[in-house]
ZAGUVO-145795 format. One record per residue (C-alpha): residue number from 1; residue in three letters; x, y, z. Coordinates in nm, 3 decimals. Example, Ala and Ser with C-alpha at 12.3 -4.5 7.8 and 13.67 -1.06 7.14 Angstrom:
<rs>
<k 1	r ala	u 1.230	v -0.450	w 0.780>
<k 2	r ser	u 1.367	v -0.106	w 0.714>
</rs>
This chain:
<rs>
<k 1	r unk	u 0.000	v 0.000	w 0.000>
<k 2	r unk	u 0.117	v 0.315	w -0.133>
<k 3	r unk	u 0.145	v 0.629	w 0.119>
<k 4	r unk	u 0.029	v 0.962	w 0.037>
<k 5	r unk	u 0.203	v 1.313	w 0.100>
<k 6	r unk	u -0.169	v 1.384	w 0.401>
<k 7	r unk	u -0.138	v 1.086	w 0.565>
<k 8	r unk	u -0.078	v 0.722	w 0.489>
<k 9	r unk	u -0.419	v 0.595	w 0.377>
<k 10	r unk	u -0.606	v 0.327	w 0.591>
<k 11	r unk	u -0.362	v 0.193	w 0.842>
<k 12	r unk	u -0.360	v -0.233	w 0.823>
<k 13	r unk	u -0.328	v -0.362	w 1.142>
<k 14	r unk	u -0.505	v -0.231	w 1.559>
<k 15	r unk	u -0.248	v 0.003	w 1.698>
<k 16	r unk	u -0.147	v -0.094	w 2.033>
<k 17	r unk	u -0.108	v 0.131	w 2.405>
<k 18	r unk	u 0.240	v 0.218	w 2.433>
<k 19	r unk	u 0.397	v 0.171	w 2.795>
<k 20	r unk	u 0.653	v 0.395	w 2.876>
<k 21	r unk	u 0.906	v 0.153	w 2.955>
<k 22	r unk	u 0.802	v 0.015	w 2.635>
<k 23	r unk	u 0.843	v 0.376	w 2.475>
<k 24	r unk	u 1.122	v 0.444	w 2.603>
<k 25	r unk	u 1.345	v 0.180	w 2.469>
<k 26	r unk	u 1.193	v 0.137	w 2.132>
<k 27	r unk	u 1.302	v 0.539	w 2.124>
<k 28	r unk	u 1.643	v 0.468	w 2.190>
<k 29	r unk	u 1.620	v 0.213	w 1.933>
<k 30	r unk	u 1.473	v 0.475	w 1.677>
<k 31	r unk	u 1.797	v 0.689	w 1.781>
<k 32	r unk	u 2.051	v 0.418	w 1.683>
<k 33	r unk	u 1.854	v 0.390	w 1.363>
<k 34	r unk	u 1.840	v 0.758	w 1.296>
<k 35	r unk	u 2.177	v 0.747	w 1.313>
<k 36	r unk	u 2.295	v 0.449	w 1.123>
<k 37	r unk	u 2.094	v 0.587	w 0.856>
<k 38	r unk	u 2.302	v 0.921	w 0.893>
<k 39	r unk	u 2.142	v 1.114	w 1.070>
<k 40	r unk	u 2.379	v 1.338	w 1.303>
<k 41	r unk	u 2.387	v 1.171	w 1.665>
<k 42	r unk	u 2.314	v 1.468	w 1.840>
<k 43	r unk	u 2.029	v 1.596	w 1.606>
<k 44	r unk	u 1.868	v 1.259	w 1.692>
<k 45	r unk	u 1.959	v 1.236	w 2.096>
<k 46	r unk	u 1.820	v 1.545	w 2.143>
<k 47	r unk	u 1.487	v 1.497	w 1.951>
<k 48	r unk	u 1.439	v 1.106	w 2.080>
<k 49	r unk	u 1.570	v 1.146	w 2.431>
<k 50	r unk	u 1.315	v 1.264	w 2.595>
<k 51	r unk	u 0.995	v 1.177	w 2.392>
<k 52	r unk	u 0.705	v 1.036	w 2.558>
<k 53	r unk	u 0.424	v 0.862	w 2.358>
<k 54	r unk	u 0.129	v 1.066	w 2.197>
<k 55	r unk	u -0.187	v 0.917	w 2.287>
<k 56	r unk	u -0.380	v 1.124	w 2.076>
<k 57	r unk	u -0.204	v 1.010	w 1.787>
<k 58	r unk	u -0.295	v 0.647	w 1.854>
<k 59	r unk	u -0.636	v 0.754	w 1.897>
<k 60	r unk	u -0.664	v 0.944	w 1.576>
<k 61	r unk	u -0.537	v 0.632	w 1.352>
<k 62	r unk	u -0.925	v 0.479	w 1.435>
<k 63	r unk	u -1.126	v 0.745	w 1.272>
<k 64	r unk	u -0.989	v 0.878	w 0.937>
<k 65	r unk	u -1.286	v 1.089	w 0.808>
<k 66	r unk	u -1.186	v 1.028	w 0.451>
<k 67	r unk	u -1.252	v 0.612	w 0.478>
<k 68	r unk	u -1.544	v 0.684	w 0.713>
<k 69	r unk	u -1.790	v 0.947	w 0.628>
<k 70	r unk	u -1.997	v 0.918	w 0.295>
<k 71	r unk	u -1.875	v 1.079	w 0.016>
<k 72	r unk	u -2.120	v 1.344	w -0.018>
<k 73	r unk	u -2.043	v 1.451	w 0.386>
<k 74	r unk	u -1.652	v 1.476	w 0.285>
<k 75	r unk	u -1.737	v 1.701	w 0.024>
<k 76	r unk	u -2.041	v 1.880	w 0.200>
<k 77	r unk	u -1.769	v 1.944	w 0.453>
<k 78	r unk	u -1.485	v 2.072	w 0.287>
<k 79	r unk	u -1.618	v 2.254	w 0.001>
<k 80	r unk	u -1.855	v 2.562	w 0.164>
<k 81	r unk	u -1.952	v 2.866	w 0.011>
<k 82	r unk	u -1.669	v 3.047	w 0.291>
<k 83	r unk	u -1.366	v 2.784	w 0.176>
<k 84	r unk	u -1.434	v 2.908	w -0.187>
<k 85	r unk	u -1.477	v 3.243	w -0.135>
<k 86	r unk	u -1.118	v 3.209	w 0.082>
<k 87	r unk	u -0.934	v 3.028	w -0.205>
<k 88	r unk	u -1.049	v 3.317	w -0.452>
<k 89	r unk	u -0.932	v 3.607	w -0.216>
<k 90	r unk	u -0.585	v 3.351	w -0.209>
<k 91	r unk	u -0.582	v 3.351	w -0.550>
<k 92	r unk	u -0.568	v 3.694	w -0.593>
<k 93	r unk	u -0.378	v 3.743	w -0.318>
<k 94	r unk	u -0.070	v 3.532	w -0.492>
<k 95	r unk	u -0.155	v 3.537	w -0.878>
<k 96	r unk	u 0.239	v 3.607	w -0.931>
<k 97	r unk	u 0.342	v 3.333	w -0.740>
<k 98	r unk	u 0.068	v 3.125	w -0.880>
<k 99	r unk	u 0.136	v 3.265	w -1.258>
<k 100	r unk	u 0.557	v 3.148	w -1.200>
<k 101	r unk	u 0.416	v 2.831	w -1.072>
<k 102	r unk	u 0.200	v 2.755	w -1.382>
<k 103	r unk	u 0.472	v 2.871	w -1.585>
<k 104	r unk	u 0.728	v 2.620	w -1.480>
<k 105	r unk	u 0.539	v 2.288	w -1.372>
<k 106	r unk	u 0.231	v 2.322	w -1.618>
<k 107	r unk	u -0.059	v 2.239	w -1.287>
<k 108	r unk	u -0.336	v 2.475	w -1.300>
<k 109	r unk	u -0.341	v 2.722	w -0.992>
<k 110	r unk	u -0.742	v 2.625	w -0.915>
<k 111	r unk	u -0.607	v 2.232	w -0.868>
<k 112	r unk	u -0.337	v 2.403	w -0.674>
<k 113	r unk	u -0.486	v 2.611	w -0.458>
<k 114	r unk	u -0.766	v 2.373	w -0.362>
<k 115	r unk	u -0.508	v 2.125	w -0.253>
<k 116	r unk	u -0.405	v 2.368	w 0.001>
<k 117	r unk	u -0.780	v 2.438	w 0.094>
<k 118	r unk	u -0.821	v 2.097	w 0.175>
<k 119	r unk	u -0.537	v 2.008	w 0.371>
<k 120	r unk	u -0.482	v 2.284	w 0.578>
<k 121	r unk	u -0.785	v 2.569	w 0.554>
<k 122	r unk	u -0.533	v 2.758	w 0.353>
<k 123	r unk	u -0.284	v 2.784	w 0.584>
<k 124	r unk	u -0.500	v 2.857	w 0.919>
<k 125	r unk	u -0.454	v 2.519	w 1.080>
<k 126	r unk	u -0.073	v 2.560	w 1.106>
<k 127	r unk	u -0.099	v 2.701	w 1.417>
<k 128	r unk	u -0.391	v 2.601	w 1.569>
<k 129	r unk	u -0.229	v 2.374	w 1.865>
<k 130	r unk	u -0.514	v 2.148	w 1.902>
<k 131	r unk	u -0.491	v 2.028	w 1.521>
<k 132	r unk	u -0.117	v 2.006	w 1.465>
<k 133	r unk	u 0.179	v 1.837	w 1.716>
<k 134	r unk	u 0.525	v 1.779	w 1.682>
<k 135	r unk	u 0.569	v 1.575	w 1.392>
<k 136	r unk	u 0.906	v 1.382	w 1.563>
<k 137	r unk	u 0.681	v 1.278	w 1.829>
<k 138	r unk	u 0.398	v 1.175	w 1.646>
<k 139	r unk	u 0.567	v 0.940	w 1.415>
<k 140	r unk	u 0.805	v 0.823	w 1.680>
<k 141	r unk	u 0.498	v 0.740	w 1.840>
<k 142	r unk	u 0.344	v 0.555	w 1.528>
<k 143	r unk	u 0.701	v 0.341	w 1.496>
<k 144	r unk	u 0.661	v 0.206	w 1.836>
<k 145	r unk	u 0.265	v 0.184	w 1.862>
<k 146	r unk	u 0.210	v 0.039	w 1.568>
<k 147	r unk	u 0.311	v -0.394	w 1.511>
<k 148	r unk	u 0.175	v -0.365	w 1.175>
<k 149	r unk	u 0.381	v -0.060	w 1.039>
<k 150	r unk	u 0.705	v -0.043	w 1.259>
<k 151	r unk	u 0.949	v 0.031	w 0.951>
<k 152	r unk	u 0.695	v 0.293	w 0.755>
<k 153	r unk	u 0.692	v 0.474	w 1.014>
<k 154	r unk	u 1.089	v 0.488	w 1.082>
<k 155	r unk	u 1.153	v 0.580	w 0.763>
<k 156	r unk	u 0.924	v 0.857	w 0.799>
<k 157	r unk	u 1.074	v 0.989	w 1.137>
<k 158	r unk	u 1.470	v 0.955	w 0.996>
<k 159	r unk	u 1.330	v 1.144	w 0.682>
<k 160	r unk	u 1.168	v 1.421	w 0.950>
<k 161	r unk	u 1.510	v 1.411	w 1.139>
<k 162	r unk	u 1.710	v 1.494	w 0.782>
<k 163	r unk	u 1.473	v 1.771	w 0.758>
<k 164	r unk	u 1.594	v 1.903	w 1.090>
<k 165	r unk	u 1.960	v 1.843	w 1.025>
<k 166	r unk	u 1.899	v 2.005	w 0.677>
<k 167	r unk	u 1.750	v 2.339	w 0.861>
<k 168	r unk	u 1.492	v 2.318	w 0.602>
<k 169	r unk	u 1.287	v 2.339	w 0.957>
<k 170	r unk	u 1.319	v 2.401	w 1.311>
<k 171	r unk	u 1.217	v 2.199	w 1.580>
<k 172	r unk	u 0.958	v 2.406	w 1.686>
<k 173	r unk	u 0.836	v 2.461	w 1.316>
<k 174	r unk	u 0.867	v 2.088	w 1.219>
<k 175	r unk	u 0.447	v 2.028	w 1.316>
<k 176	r unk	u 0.193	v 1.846	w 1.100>
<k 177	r unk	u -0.116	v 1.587	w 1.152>
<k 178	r unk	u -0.147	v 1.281	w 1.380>
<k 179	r unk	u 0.069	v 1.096	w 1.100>
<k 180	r unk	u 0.332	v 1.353	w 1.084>
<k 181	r unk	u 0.190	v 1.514	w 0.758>
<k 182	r unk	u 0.368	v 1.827	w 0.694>
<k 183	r unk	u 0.303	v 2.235	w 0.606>
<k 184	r unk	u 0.049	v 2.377	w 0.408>
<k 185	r unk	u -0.009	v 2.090	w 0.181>
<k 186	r unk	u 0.057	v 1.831	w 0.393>
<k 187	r unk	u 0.352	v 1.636	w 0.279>
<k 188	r unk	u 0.518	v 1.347	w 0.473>
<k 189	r unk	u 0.859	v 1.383	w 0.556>
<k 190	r unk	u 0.989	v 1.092	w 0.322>
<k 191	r unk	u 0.758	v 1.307	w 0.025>
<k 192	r unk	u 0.904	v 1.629	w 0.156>
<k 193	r unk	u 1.254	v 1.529	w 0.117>
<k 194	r unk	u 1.256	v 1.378	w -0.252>
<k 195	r unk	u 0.969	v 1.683	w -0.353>
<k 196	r unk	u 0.957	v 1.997	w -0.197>
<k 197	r unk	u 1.177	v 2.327	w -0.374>
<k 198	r unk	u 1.249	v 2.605	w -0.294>
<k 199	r unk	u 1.091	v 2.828	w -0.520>
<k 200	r unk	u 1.088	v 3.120	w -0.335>
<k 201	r unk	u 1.479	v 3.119	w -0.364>
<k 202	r unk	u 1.594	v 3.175	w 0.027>
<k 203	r unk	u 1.725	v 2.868	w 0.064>
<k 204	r unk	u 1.513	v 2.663	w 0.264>
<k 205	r unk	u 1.249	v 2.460	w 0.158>
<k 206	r unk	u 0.950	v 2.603	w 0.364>
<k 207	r unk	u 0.600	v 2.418	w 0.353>
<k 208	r unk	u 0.513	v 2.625	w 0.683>
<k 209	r unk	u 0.553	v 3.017	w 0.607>
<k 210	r unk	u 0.630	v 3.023	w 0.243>
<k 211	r unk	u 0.321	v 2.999	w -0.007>
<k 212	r unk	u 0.519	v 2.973	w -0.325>
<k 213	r unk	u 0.721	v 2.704	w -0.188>
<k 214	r unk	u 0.404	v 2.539	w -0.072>
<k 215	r unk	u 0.246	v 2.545	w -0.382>
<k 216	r unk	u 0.558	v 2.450	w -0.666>
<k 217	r unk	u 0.630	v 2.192	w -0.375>
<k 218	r unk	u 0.288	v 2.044	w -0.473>
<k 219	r unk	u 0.320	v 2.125	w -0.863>
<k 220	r unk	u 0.624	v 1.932	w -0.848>
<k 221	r unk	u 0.518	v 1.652	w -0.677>
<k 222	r unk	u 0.173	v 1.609	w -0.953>
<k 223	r unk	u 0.471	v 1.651	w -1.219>
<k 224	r unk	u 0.627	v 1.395	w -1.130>
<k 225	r unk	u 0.338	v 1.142	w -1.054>
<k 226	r unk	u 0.213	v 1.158	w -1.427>
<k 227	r unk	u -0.020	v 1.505	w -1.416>
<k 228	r unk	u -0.105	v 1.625	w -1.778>
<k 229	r unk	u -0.082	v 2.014	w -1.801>
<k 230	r unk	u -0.391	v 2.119	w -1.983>
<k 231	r unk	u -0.589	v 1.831	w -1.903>
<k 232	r unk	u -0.871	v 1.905	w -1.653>
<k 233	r unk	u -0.921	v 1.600	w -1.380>
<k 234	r unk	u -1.264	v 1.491	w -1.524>
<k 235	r unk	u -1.634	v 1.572	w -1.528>
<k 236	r unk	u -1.968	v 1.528	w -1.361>
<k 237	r unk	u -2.193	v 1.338	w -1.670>
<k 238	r unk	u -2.552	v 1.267	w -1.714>
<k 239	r unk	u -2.665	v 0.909	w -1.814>
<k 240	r unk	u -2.888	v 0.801	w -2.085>
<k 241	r unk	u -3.241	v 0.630	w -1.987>
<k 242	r unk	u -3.174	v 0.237	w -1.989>
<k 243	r unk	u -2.805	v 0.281	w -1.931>
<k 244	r unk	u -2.606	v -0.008	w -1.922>
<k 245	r unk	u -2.470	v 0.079	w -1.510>
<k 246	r unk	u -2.212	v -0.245	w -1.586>
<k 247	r unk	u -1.988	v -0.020	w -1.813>
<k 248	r unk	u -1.906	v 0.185	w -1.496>
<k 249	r unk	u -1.637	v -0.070	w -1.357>
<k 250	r unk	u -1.367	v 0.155	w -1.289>
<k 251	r unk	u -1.147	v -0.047	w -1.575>
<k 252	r unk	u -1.357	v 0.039	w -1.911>
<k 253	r unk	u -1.150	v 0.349	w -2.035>
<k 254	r unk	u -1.313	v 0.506	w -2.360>
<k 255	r unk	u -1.254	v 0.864	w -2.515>
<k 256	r unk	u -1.523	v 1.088	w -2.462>
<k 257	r unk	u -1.629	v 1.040	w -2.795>
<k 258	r unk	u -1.708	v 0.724	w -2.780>
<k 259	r unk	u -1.937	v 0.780	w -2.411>
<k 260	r unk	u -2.115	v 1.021	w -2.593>
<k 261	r unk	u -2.213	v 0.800	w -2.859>
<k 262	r unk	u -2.313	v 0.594	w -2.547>
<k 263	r unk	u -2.525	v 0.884	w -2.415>
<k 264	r unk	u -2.311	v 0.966	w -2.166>
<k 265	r unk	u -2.229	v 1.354	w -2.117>
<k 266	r unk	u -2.008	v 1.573	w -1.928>
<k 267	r unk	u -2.197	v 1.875	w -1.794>
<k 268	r unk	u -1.961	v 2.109	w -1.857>
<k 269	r unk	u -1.745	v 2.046	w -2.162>
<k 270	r unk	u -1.492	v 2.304	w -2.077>
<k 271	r unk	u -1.155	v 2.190	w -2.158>
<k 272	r unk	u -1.239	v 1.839	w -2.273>
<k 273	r unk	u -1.134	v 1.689	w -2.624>
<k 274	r unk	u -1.265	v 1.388	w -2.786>
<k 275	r unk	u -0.990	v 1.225	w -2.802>
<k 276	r unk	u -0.966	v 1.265	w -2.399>
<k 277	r unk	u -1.049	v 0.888	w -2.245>
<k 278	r unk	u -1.221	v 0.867	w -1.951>
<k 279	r unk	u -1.352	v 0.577	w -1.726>
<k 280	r unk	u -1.725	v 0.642	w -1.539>
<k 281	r unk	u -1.767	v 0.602	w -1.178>
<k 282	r unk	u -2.066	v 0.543	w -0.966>
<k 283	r unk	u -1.942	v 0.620	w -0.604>
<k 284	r unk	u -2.326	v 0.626	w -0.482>
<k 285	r unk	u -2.445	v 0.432	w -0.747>
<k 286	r unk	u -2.716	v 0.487	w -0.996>
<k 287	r unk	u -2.908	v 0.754	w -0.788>
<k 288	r unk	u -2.623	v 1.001	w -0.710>
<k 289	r unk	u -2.390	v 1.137	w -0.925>
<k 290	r unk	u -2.175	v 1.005	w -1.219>
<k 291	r unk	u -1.805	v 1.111	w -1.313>
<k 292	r unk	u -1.599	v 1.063	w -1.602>
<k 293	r unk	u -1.253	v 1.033	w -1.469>
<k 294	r unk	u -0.962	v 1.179	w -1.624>
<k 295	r unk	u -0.638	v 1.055	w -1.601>
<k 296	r unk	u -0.577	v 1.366	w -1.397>
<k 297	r unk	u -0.787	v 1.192	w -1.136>
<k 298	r unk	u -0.553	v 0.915	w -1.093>
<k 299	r unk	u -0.225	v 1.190	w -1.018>
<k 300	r unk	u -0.492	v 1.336	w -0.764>
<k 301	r unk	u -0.564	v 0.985	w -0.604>
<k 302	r unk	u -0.160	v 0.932	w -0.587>
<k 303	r unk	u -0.153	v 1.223	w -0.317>
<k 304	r unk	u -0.446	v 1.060	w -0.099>
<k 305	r unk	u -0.576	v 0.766	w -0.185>
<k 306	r unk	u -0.907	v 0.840	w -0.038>
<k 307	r unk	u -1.155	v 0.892	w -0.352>
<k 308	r unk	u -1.332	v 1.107	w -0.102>
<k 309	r unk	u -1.035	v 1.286	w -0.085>
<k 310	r unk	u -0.971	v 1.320	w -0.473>
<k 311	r unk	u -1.299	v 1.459	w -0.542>
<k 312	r unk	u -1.308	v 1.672	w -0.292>
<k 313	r unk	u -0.958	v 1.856	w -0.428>
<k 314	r unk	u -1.112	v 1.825	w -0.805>
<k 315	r unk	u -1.489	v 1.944	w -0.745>
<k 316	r unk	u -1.333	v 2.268	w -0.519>
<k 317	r unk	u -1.039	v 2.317	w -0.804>
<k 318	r unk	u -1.396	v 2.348	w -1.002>
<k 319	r unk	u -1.616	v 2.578	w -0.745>
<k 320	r unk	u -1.268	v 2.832	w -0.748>
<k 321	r unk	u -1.345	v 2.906	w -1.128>
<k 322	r unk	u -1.655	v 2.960	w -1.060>
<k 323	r unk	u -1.811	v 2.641	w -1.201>
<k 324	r unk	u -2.149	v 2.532	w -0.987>
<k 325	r unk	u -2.222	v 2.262	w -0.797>
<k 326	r unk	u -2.274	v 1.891	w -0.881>
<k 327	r unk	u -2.606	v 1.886	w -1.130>
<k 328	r unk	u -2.777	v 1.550	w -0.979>
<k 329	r unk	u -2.758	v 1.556	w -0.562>
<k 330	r unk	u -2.664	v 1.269	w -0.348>
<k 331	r unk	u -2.870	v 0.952	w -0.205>
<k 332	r unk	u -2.838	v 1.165	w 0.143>
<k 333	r unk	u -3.093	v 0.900	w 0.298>
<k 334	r unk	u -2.881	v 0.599	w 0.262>
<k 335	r unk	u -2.732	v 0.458	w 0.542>
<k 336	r unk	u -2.347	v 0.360	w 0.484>
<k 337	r unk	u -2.187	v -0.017	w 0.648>
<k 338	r unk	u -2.008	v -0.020	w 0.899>
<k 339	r unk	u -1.678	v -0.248	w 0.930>
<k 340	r unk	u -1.861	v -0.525	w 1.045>
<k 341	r unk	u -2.114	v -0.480	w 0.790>
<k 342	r unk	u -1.917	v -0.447	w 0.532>
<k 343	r unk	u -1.692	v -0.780	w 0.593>
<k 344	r unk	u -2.055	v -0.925	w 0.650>
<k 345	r unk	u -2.094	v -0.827	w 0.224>
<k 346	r unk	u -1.824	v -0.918	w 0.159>
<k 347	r unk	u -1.868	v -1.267	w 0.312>
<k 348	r unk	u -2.213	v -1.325	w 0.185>
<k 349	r unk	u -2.064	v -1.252	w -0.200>
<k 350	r unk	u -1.808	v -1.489	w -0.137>
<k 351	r unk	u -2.099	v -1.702	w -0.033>
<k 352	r unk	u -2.278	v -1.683	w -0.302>
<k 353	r unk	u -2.031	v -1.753	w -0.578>
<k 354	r unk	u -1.872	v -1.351	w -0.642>
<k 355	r unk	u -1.526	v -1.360	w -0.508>
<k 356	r unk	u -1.416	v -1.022	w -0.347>
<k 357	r unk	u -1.090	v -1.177	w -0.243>
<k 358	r unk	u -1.003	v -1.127	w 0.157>
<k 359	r unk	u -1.275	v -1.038	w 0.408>
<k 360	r unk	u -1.154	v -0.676	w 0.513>
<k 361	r unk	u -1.423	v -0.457	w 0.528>
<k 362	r unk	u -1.256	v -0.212	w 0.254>
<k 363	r unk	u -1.479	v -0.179	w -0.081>
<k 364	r unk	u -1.249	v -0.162	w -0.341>
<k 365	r unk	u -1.278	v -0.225	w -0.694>
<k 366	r unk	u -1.303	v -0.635	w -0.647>
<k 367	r unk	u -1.549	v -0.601	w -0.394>
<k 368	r unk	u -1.738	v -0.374	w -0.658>
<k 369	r unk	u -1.694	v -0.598	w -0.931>
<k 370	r unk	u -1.873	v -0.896	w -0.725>
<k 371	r unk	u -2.119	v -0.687	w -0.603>
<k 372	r unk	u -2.227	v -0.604	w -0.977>
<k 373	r unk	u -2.197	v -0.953	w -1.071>
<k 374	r unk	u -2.456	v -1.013	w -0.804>
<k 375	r unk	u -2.681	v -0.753	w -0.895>
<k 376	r unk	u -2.675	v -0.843	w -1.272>
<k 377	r unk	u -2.752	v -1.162	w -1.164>
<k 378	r unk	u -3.020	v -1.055	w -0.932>
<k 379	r unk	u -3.219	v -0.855	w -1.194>
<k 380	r unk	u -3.138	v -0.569	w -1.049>
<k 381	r unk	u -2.901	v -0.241	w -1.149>
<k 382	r unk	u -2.506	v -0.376	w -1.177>
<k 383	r unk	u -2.387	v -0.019	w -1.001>
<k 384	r unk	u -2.152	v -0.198	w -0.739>
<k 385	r unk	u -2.272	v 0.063	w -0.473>
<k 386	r unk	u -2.276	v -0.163	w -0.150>
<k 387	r unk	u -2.552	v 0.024	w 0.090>
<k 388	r unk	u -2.742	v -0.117	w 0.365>
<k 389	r unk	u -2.997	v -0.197	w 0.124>
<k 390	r unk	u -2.787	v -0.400	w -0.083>
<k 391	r unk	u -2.660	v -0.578	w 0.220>
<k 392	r unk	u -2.986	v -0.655	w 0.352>
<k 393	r unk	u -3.095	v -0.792	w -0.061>
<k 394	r unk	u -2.784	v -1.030	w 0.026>
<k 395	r unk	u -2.885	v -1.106	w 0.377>
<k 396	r unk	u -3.214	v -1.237	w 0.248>
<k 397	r unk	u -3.115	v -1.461	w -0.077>
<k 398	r unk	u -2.927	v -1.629	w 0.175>
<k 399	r unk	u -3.207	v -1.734	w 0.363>
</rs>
């Protein structure tokens, strides 16, 4: 599992209570690490010497909003009429910046500027002491609290330490999220070190107080994970009557051309060519909204891969242009699965002869494709959207 520059995505395994005599060696052990892995010894006594576990951090790793709200309530939440007016005013506020920026890496300043909307308000988290903590101790705690992720999260805490020895940050300075996420777009340290520029030219890469750095640190990291400059990220699209909801399996990529001549249209053709390819996603199935998704999409999904999360950044790139809201609403009435519920799905399709692969509660795009096998098979509409409904319509052809 990949991570991403917020936060890695959906952590694998429980994370367990620390004891401080527990703590306290594993951070010596981090030091000796640190170090081997060059790290200068006193840059790493002095952070690790004195650390105590972060129980908040622990805490936090149970309830990532991205994997656990419904789509529509990530969006709902992050993109309000006072966040876009905000990222306008910022995009005023920095249009040279923003205009150098474009210049150089070839990423729009709306995709920009909404990726620092969404991770950090635009800046106004950064200080806000109940959000962000010390990023040493946070992943420090992470290494030691967490059996299923020990070595991620040393790599990450040497690559915060080089930061320090660097001076591309003070201690003080060096604060992000519960997983150590960093500055005004949110890059981990290990993503900070192989990404971030100084663009600003005073010779320190600064994610915390310098907004040009913040945002070419970002350009150049969508550079470099495949974005196309010109190319917008995708489109909301209407569906034809009688629409054939088994062509929206994530893996059917067509030009736009050829959806159209399947009835399918983006609402706002803006910036799209024919020759643009595109798959169609359902992410509340055939009721809510429809998307055709740009490669674009996929560099967004590369920074969190939380399709929450990747919408979110696109649709508020959108609002900042002025563009309106989504045309069809969401199913706002449907009740999502819990965990439970959702390995109980994923049981009953293995069950009942649509293998999702392991039982892990996460509805990815095997899970999806068995669910749509089911429904196809049940007579009813193949959109792979796995509700309470749908789990209940399994519960009962069981019986």
């Amino acid at each position: 599992m990949k991570s991403a520059p917020l936060l890695f995505a959906a952590l694998s395994a429980a994370i367990l209570p620390v004891s401080a005599a527990r703590s306290d060696s594993c951070f010596e052990g981090l030091a000796g690490k640190a170090i081997e892995a060059g790290v200068p010894r006193e840059v790493a006594q002095t952070q690790l010497g004195t650390l105590t576990p972060d129980a908040d951090v622990l805490a936090a790793t149970r309830n990532q909003a991205e994997f656990t709200k419904p789509v529509w309530a990530y969006v709902d939440a992050s993109v309000t009429p006072e966040k876009i007016a905000e990222g306008q005013r910022k995009l005023q506020q920095w249009t040279s910046a923003l205009d150098a920026i474009e210049a150089r890496y070839g990423v729009d300043r709306y995709t920009l500027v909404a990726f620092w909307g969404v991770e950090s308000s635009y800046g106004a988290v950064l200080d806000d002491p109940t959000i962000v903590r010390p990023a040493v101790r946070s992943l420090a705690t992470l290494a030691c609290g967490d059996p299923g992720r020990p070595d991620y999260w040393g790599a990450e805490l040497i690559a915060a330490l080089k930061i320090l020895a660097a001076g591309d940050a003070t201690p003080e300075r060096l604060t992000g999220s519960w997983a150590g996420a960093l500055g005004n777009t949110q890059f981990m340290p290990s993503v900070f070190l192989s990404r971030a520029v100084d663009f600003d030219g005073d010779g320190r890469r600064d994610l915390w107080g310098s907004v040009p750095d913040s945002l070419a640190s970002t350009a150049n990291y969508l550079v470099a994970e495949g974005w196309k400059a010109g190319e917008r990220w995708g489109a909301e699209a209407t569906l034809p009557d009688g629409f054939d909801f088994a062509l929206a399996d994530e893996t059917t990529s067509l030009t736009l051309a050829e959806w159209r001549i399947l009835g399918v249209k983006p609402v706002r053709d803006d910036g799209l060519r024919d020759e643009n390819k595109a798959t169609l996603y359902l992410p509340a199935g055939a009721r809510g909204p429809a998307f055709l998704l740009m490669p674009n999409f996929a560099v967004i999904l590369r920074y969190n891969t939380s399709f929450s999360y990747a919408l979110t950044v696109a649709h508020l790139s959108d609002r900042l242009q002025g563009w309106p809201g989504f045309g069809r609403d969401w199913p706002r009435g449907d009740r999502m699965l819990g965990t439970e519920e959702r390995q109980d799905l994923q049981t009953l399709l293995n069950e009942q002869g649509h293998p999702v692969g392991t039982v892990d509660g996460k509805i990815g795009p095997r899970t999806r494709a068995a669910l749509r096998a089911f429904q196809k098979a049940s007579g009813l509409p193949p959109d792979g959207y796995a509700n309470a409904v749908m789990l209940e319509t399994l519960r009962s052809q069981k019986k």
